[in-house]
C-alpha positions as CSV (number, residue, x, y, z in Angstrom):
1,X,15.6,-18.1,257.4
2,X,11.7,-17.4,256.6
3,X,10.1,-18.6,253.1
4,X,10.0,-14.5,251.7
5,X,13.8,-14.2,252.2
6,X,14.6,-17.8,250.9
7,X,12.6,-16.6,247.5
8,X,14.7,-13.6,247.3
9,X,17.9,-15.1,247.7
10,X,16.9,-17.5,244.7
11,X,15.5,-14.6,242.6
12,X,18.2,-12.7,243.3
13,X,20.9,-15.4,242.6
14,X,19.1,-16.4,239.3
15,X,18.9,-12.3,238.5
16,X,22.5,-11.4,239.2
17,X,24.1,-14.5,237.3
18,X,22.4,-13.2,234.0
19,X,23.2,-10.0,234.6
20,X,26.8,-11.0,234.7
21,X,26.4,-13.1,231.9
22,X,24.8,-10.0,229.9
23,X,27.4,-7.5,230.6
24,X,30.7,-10.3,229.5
25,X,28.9,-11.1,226.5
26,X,28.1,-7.2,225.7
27,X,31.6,-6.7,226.4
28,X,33.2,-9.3,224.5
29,X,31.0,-8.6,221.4
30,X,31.8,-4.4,221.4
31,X,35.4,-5.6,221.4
32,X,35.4,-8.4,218.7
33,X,33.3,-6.1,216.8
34,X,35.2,-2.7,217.0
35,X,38.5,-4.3,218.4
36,X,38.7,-1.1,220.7
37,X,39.8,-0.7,224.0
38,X,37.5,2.7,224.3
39,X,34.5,1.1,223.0
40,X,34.4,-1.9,225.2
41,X,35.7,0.2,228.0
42,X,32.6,2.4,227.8
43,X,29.9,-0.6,228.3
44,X,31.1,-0.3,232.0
45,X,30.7,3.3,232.1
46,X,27.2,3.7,231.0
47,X,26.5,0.3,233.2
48,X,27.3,2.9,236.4
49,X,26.1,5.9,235.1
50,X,22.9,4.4,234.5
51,X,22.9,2.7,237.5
52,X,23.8,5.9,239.5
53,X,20.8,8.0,237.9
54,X,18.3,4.9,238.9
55,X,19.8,4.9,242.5
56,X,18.7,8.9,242.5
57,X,15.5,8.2,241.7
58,X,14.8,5.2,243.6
59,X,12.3,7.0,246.0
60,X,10.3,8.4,243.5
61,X,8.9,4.8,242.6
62,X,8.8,3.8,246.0
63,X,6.7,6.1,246.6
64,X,3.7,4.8,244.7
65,X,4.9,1.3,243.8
66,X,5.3,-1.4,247.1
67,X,8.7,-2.8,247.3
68,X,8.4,-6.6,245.9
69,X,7.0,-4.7,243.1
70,X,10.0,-2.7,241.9
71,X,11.7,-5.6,241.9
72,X,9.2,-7.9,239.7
73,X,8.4,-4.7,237.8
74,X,12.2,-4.1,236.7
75,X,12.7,-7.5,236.2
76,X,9.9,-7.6,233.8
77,X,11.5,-4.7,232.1
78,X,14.8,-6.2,232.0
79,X,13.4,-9.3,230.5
80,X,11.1,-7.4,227.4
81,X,14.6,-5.5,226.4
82,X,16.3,-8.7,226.5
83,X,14.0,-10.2,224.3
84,X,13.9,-7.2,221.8
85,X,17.5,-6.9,221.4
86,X,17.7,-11.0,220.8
87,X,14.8,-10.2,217.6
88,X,17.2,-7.5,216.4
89,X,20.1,-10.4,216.7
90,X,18.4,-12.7,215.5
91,X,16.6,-11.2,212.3
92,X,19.6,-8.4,211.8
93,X,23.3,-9.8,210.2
94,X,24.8,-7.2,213.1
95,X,23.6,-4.5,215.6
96,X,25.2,-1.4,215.4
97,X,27.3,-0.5,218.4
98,X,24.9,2.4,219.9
99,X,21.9,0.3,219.6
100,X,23.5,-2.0,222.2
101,X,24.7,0.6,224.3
102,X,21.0,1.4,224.2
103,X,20.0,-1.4,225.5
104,X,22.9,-1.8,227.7
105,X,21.7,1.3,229.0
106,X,18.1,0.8,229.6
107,X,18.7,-2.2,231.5
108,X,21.1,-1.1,233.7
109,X,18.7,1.5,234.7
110,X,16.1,-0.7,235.5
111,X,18.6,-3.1,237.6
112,X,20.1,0.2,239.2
113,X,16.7,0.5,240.6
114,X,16.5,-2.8,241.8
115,X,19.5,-2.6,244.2
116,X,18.6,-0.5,247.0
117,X,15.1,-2.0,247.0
118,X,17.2,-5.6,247.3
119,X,18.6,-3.9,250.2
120,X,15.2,-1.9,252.3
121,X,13.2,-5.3,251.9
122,X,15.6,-7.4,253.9
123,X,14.3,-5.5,257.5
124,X,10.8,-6.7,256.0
125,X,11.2,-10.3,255.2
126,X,14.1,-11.4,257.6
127,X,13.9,-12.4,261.3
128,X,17.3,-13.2,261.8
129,X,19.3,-9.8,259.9
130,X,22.3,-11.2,260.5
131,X,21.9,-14.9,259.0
132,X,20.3,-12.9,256.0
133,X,23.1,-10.3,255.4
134,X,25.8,-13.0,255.4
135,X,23.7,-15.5,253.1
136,X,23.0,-12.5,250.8
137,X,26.9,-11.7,250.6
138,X,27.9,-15.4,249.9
139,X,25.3,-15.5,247.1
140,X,26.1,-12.2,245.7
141,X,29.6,-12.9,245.6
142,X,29.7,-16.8,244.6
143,X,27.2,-14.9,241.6
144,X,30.2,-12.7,240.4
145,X,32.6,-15.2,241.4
146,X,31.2,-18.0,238.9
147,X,29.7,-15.8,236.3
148,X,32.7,-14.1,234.9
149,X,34.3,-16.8,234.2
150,X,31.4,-19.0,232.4
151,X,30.0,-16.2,231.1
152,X,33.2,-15.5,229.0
153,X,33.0,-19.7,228.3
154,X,29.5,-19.3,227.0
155,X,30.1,-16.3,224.7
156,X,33.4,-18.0,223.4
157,X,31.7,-21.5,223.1
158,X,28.3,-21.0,221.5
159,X,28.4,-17.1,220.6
160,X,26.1,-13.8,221.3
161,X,22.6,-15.1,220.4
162,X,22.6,-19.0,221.7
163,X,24.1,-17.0,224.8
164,X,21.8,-14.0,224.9
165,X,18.8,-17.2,224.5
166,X,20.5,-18.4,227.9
167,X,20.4,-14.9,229.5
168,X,16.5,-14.5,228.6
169,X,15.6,-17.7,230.1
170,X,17.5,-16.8,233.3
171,X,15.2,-13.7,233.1
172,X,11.8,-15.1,232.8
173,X,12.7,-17.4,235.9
174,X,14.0,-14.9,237.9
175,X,11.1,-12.4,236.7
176,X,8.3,-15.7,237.7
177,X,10.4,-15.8,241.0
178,X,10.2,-12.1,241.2
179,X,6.7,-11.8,241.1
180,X,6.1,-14.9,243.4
181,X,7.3,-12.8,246.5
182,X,5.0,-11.6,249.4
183,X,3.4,-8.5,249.3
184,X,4.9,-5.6,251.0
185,X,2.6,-2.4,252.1
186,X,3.8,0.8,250.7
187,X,4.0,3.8,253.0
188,X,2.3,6.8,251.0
189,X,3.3,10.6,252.3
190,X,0.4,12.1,249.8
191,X,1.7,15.8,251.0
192,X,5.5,14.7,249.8
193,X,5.9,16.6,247.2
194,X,8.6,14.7,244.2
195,X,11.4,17.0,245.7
196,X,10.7,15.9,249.2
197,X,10.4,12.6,248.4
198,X,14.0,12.5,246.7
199,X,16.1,14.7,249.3
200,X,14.1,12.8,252.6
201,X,17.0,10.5,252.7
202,X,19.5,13.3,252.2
203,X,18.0,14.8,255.2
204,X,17.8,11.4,256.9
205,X,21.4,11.1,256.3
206,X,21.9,14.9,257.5
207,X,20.2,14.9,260.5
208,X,20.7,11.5,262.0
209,X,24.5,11.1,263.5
210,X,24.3,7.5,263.4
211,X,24.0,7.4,259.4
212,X,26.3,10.0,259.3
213,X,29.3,8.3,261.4
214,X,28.1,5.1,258.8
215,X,28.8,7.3,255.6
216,X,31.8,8.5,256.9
217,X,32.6,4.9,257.4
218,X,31.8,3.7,254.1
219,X,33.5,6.4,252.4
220,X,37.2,5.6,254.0
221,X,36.2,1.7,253.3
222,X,35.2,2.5,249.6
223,X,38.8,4.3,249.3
224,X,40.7,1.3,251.0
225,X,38.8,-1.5,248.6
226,X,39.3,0.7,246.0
227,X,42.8,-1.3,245.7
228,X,41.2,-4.7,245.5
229,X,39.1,-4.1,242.6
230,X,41.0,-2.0,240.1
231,X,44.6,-1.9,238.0
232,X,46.7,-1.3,241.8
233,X,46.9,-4.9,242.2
234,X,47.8,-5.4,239.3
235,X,50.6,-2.7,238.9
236,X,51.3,-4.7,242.4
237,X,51.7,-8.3,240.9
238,X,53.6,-7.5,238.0
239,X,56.1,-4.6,239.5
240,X,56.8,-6.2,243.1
241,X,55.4,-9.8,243.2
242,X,57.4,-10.1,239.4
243,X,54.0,-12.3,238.2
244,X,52.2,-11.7,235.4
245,X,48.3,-10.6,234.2
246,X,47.1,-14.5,235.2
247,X,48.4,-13.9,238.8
248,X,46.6,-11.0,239.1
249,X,43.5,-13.4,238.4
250,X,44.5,-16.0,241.3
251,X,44.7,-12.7,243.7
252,X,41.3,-11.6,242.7
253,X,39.7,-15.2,243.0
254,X,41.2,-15.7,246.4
255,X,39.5,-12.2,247.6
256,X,36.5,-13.2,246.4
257,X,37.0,-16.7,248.4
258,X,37.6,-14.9,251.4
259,X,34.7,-13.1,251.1
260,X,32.6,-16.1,250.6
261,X,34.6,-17.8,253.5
262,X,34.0,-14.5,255.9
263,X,30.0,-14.7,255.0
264,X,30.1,-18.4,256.1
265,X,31.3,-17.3,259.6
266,X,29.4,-14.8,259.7
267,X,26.1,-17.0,259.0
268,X,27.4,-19.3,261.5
269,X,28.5,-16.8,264.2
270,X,26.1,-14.2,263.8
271,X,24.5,-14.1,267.1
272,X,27.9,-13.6,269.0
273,X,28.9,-11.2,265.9
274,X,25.5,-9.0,266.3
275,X,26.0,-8.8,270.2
276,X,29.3,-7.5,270.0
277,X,28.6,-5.3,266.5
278,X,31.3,-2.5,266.8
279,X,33.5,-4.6,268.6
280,X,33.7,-6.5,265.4
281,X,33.8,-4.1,262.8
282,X,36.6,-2.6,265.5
283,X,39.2,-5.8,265.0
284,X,38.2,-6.7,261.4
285,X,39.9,-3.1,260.5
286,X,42.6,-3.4,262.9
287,X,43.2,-7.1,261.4
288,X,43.0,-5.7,257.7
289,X,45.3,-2.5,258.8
290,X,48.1,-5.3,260.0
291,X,47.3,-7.4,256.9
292,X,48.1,-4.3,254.6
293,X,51.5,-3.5,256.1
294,X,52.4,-7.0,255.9
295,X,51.7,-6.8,252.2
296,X,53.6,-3.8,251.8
297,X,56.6,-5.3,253.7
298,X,57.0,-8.8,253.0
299,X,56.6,-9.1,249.5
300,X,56.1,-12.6,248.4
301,X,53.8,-14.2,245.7
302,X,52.2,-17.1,248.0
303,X,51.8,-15.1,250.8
304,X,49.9,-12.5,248.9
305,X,47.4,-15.2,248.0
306,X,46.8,-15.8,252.0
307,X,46.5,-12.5,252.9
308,X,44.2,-11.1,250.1
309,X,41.9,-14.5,251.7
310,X,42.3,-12.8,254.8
311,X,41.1,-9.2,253.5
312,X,38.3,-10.9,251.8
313,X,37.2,-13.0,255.2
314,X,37.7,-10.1,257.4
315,X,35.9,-7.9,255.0
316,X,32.6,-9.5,255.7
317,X,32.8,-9.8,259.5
318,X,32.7,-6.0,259.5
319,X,30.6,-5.5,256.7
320,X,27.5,-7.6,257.8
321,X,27.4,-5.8,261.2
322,X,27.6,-2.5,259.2
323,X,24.4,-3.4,257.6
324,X,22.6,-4.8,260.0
325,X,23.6,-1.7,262.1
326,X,21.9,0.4,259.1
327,X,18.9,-1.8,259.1
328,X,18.2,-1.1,262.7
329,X,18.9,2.3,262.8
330,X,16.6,3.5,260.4
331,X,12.9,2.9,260.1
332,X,11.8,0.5,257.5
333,X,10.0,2.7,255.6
334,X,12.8,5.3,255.2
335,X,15.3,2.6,254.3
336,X,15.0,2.7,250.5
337,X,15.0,6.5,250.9
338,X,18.7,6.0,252.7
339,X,20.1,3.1,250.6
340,X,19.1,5.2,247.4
341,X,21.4,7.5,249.1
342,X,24.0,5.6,250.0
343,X,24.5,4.1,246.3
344,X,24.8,7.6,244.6
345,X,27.3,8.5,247.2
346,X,29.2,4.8,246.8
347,X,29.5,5.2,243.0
348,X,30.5,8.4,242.4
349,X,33.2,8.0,245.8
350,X,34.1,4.8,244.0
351,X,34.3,6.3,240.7
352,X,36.8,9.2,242.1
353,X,39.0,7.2,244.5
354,X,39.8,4.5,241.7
355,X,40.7,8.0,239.1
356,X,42.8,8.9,242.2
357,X,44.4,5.8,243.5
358,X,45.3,4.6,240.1
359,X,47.0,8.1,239.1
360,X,48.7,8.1,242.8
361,X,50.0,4.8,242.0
362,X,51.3,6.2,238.6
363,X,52.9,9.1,240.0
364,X,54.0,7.6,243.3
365,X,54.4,4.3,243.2
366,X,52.0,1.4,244.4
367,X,53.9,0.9,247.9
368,X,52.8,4.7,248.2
369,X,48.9,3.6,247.5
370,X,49.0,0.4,249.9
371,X,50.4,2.9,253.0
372,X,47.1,5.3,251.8
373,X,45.0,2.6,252.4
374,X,46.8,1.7,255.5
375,X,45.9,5.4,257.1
376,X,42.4,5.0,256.1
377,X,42.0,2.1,257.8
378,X,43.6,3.4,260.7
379,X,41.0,6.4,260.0
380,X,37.9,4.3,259.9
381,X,39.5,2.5,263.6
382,X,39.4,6.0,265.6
383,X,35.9,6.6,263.8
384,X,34.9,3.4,265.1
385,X,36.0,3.4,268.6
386,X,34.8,6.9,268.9
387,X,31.2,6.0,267.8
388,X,31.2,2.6,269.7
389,X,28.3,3.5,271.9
390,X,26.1,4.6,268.8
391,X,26.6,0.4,267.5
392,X,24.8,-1.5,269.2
């Protein structure tokens, strides 16, 4: 891997783990303080709405600003609002609760503009896409893996300022690394109008039957995942596998292993992966299709534990070649444009699946929810296979 994407990995890695940090302390201190469930539930909220309005209008500061420089710029941000909120802390007996949701809000924004950028620079400072995608995953995901569980060990152990002290100085390192990165030239199109600018990856997207096929795609994986990462499991664990809520923890941690484990290979394999792209993404959802009925019909607890490893580690084989499909396909200085895209459309389909495969679950039962995902999967094969000459 080059020196630029090296950097990045590090400045992300450093980034993300505060950011974790910042939203379980947030969290935990909206619930000790108002000892409400709706009140700490909506610190997650605003952190996507926010993070869905930045997405949107991601190509508006691409536009004039070059690349590296979103990120060091919103990292700069993040870090000043970090610092303002510990004065307030620090100086003030307590914060009221919509002066954190303030800031909870402003600095999602700024890291909601962050992500797509994290994405269109890859193209820029990689050589080897496919190395890069898989060492990105790992990172991200050993990031949310570790940091949700000492972040909720650093609030409990030395409390919302010593903590919030921690975040900032994983901030101002990330923001140094930040700002360290190579330059990046920015593309001007001085005729663009601000409309233009924000609907040219809508049109992208539109036009192009490649990104197309690849939103289709993402929006019947985004409806199967949405399983892994909300209450299904759980109604899962406790109604079939007869565990209770710490099981549901062991399920999650193996996913996330999987994933990590599936990166790996990937990193390792990604030459033989990248030649044979849709043939990969091909078996990894055939694989995962086979894994879900197996779920569904042979219901035991240790088993469960192998094959959510198995989701996780096939989840990246097909993932990574997605991406790197993405980053070929469209031009680097339209990428942002199309990832800004992408993430509105990812949260809000995220956002409505989980509303609907939770109530499905409630009114149907999970077994029900499981043979959705199953059919979506299958979906996502036939899209695959019919596309296969477009992925290469």
């Amino acid at each position: 891997m080059t020196k630029a994407i090296k950097q990045l990995l590090i400045s992300q890695a450093v980034s993300n783990l505060a950011d974790v940090f910042f939203r379980v302390a947030i969290i935990a201190n909206v619930f000790v303080i108002t000892k409400s469930v709706i009140a700490t539930s909506t610190v997650p909220i605003l952190i996507g709405l926010s993070s869905f309005i930045a997405s949107f209008l991601v190509p508006l500061v691409t536009k004039k600003i070059a690349l590296n420089r979103v990120l060091s710029y919103t990292q700069l941000g993040k870090t000043v609002l970090l610092a303002l909120l510990l004065v307030m802390l620090y100086f003030g007996e307590m914060i009221d609760i919509p002066i954190l949701y303030f800031f909870v809000i402003m600095i999602s924004i700024l890291d909601g503009f962050a992500a797509p950028v994290s994405y269109a620079i890859v193209p820029i400072y990689a050589t080897d896409l496919g190395k890069t995608n898989a060492a990105l995953s790992m990172s991200n995901e050993g990031v949310q893996l570790v940091g949700w569980g000492l972040g909720g060990l650093l609030y409990a152990t030395l409390g919302l300022i010593t903590s919030t002290i921690i975040i900032l100085c994983l901030y101002i390192i990330s923001t140094i690394l930040f700002f360290a990165l190579p330059a990046v030239k920015t593309k001007m199109i001085e005729s663009e109008t601000s409309i233009e600018t924000i609907t040219r990856g809508w049109r992208l997207v539109i036009v192009e039957p490649k990104l197309r096929f690849l939103l289709q795609a993402n929006l019947l994986e985004i409806l199967a995942n949405t399983i892994w990462v909300s209450s299904v499991i759980l109604v899962f664990v406790t109604e079939y596998l007869h565990k209770d809520e710490s099981y549901w923890g062991y399920t999650n941690t193996t996913y996330s292993i999987g994933i990590l484990l599936g990166a790996a290979i990937v990193f390792r394999l990604s030459d033989k992966i990248l030649q044979y792209k849709w043939q990969s993404i091909l078996f990894s959802l055939i694989f995962m299709s086979i894994v879900t009925v197996l779920i569904i019909e042979y219901t035991d607890a240790v088993a469960f534990l192998f094959f959510s490893l198995f989701i996780g580690v096939l989840s990246q084989l097909k993932e990574v070649a997605e991406s790197v499909f993405l980053q070929e396909t469209v031009d680097e200085a339209d990428l942002v444009n199309v990832y800004s895209v992408i993430e509105v459309i990812s949260t809000l389909a995220f956002s409505g699946f989980v509303f609907v495969m939770s109530s499905i679950t409630d009114v149907l039962g999970v077994t029900f929810s499981f043979w959705i995902v199953f059919f979506c999967l299958l979906l996502e094969c036939l899209l695959v296979f019919k596309n296969r000459k477009q992925i290469v």
